[in-house]
Backbone as ProteinMPNN parsed JSONL, in Angstrom:
{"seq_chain_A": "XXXXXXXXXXXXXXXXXXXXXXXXXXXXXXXXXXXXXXXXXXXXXXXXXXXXXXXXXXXXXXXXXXXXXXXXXXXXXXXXXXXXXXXXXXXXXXXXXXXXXXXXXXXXXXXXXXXXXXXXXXXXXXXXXXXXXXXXXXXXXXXXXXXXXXXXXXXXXXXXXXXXXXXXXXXXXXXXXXXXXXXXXXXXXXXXXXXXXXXXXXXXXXXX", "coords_chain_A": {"N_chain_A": [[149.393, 50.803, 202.683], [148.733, 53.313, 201.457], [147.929, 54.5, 203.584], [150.096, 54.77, 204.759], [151.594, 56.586, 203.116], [149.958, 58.153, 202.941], [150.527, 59.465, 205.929], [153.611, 59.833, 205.8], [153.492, 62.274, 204.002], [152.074, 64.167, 205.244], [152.731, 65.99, 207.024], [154.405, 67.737, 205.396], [152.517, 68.716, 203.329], [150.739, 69.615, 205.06], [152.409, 71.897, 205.919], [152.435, 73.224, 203.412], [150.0, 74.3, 203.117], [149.558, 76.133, 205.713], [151.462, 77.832, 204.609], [150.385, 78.584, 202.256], [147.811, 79.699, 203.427], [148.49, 81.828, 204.801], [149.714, 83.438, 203.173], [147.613, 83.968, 201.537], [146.047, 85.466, 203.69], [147.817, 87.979, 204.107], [147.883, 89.236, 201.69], [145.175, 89.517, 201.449], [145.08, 91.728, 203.486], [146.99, 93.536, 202.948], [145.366, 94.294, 200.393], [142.873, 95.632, 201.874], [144.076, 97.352, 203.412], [144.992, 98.959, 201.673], [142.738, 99.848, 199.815], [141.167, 101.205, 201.707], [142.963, 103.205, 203.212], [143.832, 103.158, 205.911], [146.238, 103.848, 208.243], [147.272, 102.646, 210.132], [146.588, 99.54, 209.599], [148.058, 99.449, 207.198], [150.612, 99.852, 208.126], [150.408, 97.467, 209.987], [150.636, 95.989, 207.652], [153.018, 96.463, 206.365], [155.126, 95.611, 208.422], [154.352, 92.782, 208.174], [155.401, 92.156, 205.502], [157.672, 93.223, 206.259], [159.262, 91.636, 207.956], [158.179, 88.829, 206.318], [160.453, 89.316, 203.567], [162.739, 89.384, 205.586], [162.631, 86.745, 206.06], [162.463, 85.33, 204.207], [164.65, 86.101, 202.904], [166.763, 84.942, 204.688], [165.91, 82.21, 204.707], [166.783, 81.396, 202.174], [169.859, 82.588, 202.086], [170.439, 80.138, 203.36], [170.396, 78.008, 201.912], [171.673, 78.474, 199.632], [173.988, 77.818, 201.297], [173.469, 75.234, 202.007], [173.904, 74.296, 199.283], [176.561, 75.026, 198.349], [178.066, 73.711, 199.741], [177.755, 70.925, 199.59], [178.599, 71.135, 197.125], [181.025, 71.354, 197.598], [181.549, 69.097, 198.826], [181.092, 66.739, 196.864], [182.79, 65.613, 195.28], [184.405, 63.79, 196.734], [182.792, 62.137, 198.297], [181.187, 60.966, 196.012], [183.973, 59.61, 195.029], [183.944, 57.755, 197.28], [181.086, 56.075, 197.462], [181.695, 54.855, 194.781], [184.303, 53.182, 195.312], [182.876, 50.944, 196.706], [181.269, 49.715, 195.33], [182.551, 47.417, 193.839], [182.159, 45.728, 195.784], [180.039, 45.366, 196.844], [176.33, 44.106, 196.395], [174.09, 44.819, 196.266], [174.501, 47.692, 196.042], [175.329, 47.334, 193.746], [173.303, 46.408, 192.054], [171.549, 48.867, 192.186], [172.33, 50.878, 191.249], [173.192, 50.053, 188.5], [170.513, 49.855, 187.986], [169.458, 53.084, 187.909], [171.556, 53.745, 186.168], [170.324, 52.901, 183.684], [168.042, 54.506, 183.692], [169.324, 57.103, 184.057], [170.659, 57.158, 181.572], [173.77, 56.502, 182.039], [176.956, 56.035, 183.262], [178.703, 54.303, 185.45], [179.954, 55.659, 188.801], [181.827, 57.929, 189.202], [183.543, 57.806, 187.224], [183.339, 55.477, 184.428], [184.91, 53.293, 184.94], [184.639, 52.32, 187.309], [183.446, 50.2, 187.265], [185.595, 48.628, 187.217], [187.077, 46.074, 185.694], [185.097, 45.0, 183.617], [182.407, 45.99, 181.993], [179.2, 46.928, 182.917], [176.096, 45.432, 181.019], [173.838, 47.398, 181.175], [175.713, 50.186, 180.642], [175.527, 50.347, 178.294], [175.2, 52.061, 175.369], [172.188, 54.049, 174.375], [171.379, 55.772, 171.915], [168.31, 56.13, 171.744], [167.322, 56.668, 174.502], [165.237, 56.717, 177.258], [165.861, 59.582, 178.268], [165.879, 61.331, 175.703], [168.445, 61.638, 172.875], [171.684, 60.794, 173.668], [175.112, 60.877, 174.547], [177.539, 59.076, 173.539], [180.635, 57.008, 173.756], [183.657, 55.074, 173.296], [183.978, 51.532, 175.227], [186.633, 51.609, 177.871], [189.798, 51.069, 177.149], [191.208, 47.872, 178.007], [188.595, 46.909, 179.248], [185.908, 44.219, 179.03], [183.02, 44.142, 177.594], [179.96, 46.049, 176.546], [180.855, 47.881, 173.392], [180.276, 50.543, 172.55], [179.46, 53.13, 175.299], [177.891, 54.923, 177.46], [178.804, 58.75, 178.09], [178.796, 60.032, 180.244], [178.913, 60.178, 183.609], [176.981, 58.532, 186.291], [176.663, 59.79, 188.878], [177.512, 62.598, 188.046], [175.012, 63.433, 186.466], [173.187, 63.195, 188.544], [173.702, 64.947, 190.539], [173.8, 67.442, 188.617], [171.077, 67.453, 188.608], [169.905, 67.659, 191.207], [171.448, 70.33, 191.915], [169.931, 71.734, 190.154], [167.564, 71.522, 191.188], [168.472, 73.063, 193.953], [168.479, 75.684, 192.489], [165.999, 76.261, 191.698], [164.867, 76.234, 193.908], [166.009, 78.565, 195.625], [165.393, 80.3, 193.386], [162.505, 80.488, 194.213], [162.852, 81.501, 196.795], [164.28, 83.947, 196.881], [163.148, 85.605, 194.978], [160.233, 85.931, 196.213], [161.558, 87.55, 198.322], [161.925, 89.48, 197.139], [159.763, 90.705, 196.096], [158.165, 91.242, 198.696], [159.939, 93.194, 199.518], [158.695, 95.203, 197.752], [156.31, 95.27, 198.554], [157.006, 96.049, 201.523], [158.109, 98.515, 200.61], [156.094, 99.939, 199.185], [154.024, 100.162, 200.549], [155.048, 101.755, 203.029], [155.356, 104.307, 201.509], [152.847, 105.057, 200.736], [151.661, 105.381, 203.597], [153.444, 107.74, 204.302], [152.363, 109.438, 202.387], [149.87, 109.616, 203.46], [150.066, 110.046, 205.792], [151.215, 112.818, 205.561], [149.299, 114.401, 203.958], [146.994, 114.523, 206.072], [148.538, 116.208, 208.095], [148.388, 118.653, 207.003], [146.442, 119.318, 206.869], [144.834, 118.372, 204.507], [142.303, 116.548, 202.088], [141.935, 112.874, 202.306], [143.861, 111.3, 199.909], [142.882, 109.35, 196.946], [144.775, 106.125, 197.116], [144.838, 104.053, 194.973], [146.44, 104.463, 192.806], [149.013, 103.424, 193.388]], "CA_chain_A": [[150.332, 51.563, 201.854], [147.814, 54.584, 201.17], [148.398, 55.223, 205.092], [151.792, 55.179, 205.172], [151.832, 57.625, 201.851], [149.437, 59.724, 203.311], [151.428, 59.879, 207.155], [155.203, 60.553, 205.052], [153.207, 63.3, 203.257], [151.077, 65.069, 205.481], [153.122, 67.377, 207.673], [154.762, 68.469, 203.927], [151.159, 69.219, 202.805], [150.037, 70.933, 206.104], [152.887, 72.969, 205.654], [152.211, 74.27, 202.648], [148.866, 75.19, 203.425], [150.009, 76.937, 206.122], [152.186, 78.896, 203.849], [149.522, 79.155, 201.299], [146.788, 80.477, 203.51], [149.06, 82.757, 205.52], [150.155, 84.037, 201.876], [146.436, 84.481, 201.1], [145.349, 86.39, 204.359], [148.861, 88.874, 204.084], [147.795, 89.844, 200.482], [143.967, 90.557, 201.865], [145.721, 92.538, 204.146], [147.213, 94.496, 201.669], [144.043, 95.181, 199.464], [142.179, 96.19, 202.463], [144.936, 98.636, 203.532], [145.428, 100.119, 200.262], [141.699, 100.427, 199.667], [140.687, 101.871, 203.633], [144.028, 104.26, 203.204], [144.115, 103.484, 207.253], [147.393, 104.314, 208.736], [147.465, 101.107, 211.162], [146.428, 98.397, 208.363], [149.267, 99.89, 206.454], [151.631, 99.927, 209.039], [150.663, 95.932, 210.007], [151.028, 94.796, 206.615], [154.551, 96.611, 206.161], [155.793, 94.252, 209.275], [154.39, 91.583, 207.826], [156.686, 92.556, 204.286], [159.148, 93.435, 206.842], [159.106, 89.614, 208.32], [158.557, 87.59, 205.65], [161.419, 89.737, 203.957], [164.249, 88.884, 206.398], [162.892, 85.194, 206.8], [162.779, 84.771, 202.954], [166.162, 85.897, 202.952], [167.324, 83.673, 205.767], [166.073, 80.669, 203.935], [168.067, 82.341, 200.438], [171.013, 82.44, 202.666], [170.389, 78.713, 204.369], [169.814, 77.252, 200.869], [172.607, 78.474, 198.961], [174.921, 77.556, 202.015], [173.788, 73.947, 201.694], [174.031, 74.413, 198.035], [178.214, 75.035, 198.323], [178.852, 72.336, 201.063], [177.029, 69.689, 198.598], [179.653, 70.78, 195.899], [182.568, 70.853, 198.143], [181.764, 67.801, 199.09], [180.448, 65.837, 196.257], [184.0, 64.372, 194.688], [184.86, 62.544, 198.044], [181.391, 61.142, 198.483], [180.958, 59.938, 195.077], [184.6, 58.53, 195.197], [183.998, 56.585, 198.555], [180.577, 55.036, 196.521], [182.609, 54.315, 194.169], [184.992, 52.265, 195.594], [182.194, 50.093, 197.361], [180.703, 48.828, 194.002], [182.995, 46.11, 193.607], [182.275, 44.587, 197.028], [177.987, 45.378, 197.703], [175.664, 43.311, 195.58], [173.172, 45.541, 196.56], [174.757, 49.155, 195.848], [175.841, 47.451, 191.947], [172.263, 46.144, 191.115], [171.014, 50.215, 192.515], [173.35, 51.269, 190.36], [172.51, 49.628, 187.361], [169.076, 50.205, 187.194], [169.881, 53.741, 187.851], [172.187, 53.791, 184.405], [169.481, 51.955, 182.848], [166.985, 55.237, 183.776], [170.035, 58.261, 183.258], [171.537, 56.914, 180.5], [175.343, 57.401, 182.336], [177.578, 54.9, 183.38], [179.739, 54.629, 186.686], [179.615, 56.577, 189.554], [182.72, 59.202, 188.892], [183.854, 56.956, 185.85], [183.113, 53.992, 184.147], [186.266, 52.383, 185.3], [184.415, 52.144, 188.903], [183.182, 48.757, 187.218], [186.724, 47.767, 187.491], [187.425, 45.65, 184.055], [183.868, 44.099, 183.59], [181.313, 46.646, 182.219], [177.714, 45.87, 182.811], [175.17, 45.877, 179.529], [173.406, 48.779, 181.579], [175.855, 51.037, 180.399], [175.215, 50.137, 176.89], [174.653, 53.436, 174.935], [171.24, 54.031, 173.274], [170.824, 57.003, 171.642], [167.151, 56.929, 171.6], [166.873, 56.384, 175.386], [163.947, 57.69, 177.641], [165.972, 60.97, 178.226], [166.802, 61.615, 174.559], [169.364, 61.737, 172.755], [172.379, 60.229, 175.107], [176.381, 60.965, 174.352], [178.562, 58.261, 173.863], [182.018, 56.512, 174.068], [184.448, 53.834, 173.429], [184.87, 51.364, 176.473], [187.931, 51.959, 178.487], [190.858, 50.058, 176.916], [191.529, 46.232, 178.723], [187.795, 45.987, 179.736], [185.16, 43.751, 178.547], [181.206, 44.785, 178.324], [179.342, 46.607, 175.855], [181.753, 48.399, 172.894], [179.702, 52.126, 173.255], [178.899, 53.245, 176.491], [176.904, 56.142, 178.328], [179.996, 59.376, 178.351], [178.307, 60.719, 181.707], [179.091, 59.28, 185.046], [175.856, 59.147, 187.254], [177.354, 61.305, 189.944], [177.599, 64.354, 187.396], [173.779, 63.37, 186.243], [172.623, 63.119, 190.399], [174.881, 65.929, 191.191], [172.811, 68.231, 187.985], [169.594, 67.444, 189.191], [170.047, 68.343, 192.748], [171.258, 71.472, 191.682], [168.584, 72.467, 189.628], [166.348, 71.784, 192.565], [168.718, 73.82, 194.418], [168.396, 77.152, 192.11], [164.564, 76.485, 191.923], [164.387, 77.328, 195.757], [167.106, 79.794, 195.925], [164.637, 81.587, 192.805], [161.673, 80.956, 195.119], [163.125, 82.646, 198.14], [164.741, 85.418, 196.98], [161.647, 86.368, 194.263], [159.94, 86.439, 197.618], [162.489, 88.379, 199.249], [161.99, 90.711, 196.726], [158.471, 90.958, 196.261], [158.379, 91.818, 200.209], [160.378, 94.429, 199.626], [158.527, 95.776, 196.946], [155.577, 95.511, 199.224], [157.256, 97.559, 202.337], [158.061, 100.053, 199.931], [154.828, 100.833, 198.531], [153.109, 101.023, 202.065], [155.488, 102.878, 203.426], [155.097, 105.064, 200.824], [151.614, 105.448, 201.523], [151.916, 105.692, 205.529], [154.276, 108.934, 204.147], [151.521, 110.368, 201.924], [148.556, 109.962, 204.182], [150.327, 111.62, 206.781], [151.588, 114.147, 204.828], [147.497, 114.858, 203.734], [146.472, 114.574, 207.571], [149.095, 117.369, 208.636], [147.855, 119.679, 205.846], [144.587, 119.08, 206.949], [143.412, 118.129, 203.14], [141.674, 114.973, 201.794], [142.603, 111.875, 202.017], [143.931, 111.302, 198.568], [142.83, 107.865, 196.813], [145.849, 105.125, 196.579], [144.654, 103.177, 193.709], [147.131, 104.15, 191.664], [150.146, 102.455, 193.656]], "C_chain_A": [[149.872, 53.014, 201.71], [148.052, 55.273, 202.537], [149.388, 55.61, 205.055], [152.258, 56.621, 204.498], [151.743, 58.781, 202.218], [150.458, 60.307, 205.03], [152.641, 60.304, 206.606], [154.394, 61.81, 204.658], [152.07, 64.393, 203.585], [151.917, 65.963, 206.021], [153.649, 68.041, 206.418], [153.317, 69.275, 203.518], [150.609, 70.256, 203.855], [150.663, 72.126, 205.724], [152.743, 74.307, 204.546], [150.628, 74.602, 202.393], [148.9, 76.509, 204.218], [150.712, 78.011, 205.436], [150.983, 79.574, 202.966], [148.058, 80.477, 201.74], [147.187, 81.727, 204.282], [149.435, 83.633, 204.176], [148.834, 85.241, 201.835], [145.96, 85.591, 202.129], [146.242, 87.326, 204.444], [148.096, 89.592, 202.811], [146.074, 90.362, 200.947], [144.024, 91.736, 202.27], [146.046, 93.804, 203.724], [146.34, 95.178, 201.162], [143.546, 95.669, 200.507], [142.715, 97.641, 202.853], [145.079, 99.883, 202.569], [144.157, 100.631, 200.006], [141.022, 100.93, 200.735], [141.806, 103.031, 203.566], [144.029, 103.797, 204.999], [145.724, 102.887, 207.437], [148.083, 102.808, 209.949], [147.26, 99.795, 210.22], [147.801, 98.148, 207.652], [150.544, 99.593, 207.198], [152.304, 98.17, 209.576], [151.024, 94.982, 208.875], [152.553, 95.423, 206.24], [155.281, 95.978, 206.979], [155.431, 93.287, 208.868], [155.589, 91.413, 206.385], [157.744, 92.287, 205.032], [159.615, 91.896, 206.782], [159.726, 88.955, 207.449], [159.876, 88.149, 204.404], [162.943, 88.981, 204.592], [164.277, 87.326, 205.869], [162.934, 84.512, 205.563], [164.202, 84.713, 202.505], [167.405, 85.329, 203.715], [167.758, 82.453, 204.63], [166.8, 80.425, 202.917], [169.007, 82.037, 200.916], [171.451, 80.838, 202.612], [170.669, 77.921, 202.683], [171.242, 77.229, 200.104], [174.143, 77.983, 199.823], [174.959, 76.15, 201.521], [174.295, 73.667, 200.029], [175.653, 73.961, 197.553], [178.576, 74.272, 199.24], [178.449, 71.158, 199.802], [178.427, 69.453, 197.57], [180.533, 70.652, 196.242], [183.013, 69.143, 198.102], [181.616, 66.517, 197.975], [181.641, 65.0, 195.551], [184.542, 63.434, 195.805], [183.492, 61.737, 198.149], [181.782, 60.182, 197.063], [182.035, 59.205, 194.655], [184.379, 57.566, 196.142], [182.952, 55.701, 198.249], [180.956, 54.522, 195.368], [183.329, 53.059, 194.422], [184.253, 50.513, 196.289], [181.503, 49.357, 196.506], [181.283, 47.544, 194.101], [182.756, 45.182, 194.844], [180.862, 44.125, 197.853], [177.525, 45.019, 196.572], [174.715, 44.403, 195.393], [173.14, 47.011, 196.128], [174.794, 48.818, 194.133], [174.553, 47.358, 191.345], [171.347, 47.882, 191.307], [171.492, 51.093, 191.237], [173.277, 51.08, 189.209], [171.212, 50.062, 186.982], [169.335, 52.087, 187.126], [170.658, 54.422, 186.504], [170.826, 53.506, 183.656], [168.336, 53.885, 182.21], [167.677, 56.821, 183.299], [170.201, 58.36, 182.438], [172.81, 57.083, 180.881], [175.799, 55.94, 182.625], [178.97, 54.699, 184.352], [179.562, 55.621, 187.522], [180.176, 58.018, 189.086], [182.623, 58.831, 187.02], [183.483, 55.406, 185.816], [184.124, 52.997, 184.443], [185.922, 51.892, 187.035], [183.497, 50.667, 188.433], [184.337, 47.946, 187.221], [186.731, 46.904, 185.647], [186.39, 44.413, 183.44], [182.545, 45.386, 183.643], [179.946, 46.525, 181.952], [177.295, 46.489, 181.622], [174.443, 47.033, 180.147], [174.522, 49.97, 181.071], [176.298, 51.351, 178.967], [174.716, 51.654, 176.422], [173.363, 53.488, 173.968], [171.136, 55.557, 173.221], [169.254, 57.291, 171.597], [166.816, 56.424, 172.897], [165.332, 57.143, 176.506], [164.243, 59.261, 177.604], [166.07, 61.648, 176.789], [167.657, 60.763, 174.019], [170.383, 61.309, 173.61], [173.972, 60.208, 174.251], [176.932, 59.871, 174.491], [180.102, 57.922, 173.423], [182.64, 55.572, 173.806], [184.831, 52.747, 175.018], [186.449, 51.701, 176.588], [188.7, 50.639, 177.843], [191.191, 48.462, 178.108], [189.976, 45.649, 179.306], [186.641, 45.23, 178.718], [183.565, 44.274, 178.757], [180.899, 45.467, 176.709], [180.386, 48.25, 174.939], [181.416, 50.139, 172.806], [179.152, 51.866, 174.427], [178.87, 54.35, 176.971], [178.498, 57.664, 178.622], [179.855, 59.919, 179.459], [178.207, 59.978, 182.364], [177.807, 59.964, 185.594], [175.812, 60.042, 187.943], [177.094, 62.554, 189.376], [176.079, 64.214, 187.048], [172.746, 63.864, 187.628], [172.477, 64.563, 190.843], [174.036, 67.683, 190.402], [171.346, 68.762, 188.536], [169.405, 68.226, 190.476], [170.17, 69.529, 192.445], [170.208, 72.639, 191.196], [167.657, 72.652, 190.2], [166.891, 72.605, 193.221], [168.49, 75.561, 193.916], [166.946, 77.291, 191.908], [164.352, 76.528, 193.24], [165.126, 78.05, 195.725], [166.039, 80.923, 194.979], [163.424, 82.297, 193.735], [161.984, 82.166, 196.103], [163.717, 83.664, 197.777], [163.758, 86.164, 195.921], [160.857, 86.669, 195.648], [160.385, 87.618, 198.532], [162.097, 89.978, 198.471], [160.633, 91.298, 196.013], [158.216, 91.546, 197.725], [159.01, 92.92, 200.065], [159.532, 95.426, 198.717], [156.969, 96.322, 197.534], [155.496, 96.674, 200.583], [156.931, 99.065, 201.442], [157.091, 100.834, 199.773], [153.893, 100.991, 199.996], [153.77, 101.575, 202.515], [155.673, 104.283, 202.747], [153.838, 105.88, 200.711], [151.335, 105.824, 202.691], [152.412, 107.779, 204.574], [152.793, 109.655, 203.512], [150.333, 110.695, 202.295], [148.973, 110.837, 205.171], [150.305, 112.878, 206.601], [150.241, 114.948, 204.519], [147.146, 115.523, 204.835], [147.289, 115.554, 208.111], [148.949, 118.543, 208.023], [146.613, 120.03, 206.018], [143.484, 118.873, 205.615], [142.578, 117.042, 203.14], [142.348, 114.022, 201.971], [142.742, 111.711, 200.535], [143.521, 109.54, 198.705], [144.473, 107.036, 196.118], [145.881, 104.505, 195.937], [145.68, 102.976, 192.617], [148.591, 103.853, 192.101], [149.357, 100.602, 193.543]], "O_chain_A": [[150.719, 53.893, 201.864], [148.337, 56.469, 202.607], [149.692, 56.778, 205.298], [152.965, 57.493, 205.003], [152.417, 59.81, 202.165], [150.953, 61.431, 205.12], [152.863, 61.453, 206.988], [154.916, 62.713, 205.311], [151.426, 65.137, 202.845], [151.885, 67.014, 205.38], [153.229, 69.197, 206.371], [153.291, 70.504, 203.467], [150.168, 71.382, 203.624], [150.084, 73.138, 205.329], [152.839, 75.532, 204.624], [150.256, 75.186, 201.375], [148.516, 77.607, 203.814], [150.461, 79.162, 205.793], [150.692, 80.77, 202.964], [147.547, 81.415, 201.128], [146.36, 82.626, 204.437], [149.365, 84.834, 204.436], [148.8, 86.465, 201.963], [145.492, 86.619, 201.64], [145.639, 88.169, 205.108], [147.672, 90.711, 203.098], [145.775, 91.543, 200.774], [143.392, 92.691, 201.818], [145.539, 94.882, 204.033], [146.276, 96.402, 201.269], [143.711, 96.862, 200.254], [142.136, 98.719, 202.718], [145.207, 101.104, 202.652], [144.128, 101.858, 199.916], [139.853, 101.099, 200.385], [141.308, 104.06, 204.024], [144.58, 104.809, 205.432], [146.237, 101.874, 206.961], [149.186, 102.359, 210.257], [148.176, 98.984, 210.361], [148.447, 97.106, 207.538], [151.468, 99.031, 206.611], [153.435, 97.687, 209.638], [151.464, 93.833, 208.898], [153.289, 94.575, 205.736], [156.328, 95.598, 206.454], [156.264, 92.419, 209.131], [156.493, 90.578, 206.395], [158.607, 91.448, 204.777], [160.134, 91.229, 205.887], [160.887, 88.552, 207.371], [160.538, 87.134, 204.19], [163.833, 88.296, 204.089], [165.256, 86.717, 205.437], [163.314, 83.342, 205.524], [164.814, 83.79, 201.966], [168.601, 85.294, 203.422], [168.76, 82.0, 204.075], [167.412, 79.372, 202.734], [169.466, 81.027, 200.382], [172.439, 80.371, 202.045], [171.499, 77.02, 202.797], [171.879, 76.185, 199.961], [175.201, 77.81, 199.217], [175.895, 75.691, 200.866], [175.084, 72.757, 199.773], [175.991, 73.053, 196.793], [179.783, 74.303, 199.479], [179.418, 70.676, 199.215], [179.058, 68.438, 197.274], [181.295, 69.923, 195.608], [183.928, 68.41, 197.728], [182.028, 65.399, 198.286], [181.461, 63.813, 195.279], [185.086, 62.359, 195.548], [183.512, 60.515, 198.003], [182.403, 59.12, 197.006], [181.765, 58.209, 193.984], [184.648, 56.414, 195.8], [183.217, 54.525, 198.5], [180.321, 53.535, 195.0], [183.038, 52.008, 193.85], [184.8, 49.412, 196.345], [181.081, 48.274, 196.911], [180.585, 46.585, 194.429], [183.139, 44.012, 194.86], [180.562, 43.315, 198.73], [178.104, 45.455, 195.577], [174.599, 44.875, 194.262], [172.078, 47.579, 195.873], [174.439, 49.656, 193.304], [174.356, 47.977, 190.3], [170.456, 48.061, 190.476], [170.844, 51.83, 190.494], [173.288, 52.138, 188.581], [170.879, 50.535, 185.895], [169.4, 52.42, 185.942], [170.311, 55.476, 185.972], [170.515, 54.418, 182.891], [168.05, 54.293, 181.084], [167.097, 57.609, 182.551], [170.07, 59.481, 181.947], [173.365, 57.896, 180.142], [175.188, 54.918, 182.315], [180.107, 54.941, 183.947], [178.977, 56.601, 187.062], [179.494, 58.975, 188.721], [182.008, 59.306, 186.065], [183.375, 54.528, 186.672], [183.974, 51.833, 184.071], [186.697, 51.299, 187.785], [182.885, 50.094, 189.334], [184.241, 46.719, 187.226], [186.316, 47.458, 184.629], [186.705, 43.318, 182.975], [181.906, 45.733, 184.637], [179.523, 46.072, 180.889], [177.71, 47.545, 181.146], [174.467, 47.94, 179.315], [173.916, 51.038, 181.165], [177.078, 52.206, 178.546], [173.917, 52.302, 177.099], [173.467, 53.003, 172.842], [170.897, 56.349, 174.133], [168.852, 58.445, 171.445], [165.916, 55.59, 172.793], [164.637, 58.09, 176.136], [163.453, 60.102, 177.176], [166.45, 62.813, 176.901], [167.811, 59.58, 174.323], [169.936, 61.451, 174.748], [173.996, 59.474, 173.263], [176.925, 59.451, 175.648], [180.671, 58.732, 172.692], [181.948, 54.655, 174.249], [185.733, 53.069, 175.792], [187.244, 51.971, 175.688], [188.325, 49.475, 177.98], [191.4, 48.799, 179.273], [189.835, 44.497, 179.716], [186.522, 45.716, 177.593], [183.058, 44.686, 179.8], [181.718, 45.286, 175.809], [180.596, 49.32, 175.512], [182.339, 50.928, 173.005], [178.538, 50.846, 174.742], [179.944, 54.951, 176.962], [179.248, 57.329, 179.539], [180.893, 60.433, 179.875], [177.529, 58.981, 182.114], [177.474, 61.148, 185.55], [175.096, 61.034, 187.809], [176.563, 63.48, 189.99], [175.598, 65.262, 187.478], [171.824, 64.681, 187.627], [171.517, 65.161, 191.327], [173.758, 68.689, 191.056], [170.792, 69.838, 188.763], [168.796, 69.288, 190.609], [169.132, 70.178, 192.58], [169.852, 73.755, 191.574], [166.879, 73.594, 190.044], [166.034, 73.447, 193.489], [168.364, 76.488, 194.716], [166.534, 78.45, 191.928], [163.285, 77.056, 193.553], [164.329, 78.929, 196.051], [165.779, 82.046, 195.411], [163.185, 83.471, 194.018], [161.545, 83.314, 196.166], [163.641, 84.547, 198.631], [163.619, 87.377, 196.079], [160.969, 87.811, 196.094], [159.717, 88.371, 199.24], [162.011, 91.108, 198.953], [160.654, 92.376, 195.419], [158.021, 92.756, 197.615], [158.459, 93.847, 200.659], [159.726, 96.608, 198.999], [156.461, 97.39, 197.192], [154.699, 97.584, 200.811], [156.164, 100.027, 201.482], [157.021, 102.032, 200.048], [153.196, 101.965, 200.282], [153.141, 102.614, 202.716], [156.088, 105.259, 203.373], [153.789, 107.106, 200.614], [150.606, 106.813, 202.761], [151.626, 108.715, 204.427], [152.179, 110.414, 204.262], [149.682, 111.641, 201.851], [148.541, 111.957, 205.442], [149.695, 113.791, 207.157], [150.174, 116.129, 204.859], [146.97, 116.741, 204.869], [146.592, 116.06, 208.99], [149.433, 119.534, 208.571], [145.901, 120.851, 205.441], [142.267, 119.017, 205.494], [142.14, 116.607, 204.205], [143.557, 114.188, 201.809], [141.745, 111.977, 199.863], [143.633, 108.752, 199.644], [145.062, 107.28, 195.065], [146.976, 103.948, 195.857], [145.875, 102.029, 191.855], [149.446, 104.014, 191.23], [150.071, 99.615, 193.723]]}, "name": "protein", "num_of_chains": 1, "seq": "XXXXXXXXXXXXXXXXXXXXXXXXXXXXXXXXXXXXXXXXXXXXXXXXXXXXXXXXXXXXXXXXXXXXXXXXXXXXXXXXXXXXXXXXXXXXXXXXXXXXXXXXXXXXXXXXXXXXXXXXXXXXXXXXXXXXXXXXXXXXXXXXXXXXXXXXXXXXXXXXXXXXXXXXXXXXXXXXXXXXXXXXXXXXXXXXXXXXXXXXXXXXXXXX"}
């Protein structure tokens, strides 16, 4: 089991080493440049800005694309699981425990139990999440007389999102850290030159 854990979860982990130590030797990069004032240091770490830059704003792009297909799509999906409740043993007991752990009750609506609603979507107000909104069952069915006012789907459907705007912050804080990085070496590139054609001192950059 510990194998398997570790094989699902290593190329994830490499990766973000890779990211992490490529992070770490860009920002050396940086200090060395800024404290050497050299004109080529400066120059390699503003393509690296440049770079990561674009490719942060790629992924910004890529992210928020999947982001708006998800929502287009998400009322046909979660009707078509919907409709399959009443006929998979397997999707209703998923499903249940699921309520049990949101606090919600039905995929879209609670009426996707058809006129038989399970004690999972029994309402407790002091459930693991909190606090938990509830409801009158739906008129003609039988089951538990409060029940959960949030369909799973809109609970699922939350979550995801929120993971979606916590990478969309990542990558474009990135995006714009990179830029903030060009700037200031190219800003420097400009004022060393500017020194070196004057023939004065090198001035010290410390205070960018």
């Amino acid at each position: 089991m510990v194998e398997q854990l570790s094989a699902f979860g290593g190329p994830s982990l490499g990766w973000g080493w890779v990211f992490a130590i490529g992070v770490l030797g860009i920002s050396c990069l940086g200090i060395y440049a800024a404290c050497s004032e050299k004109v080529l240091a400066l120059k390699i770490f503003a393509g690296f800005m440049g770079v990561g830059m674009v490719i942060m704003l790629i992924f910004g792009i890529v992210v928020v694309v999947a982001r708006n297909k998800i929502r287009d799509n998400y009322n046909s999906v979660a009707e078509e699981v919907a409709k399959q409740i009443q006929n998979d043993d397997g999707l209703r007991q998923t499903l249940e425990a699921i309520q049990l752990t949101l606090q919600c009750c039905g995929v879209v609506r609670a009426e996707d139990w058809g006129s038989d609603i399970p004690q999972s979507c029994e309402c407790n107000t002091n459930g693991p999440l909190g606090k938990a909104t509830c409801k009158a069952k739906p008129q003609g069915t039988t089951g538990p007389s409060q029940i959960y006012d949030q369909p799973c789907g809109t609970v699922i459907y939350s979550w995801i999102d929120i993971a979606f705007q916590v990478f969309m912050g990542i990558c474009f804080g990135f995006a714009v850290t990179a830029l903030m990085g060009l700037l200031v070496s190219l800003l420097m590139i400009h004022q060393i030159k500017r020194y070196d054609n004057v023939g004065g001192a090198s001035i010290a950059m410390k205070g960018y």
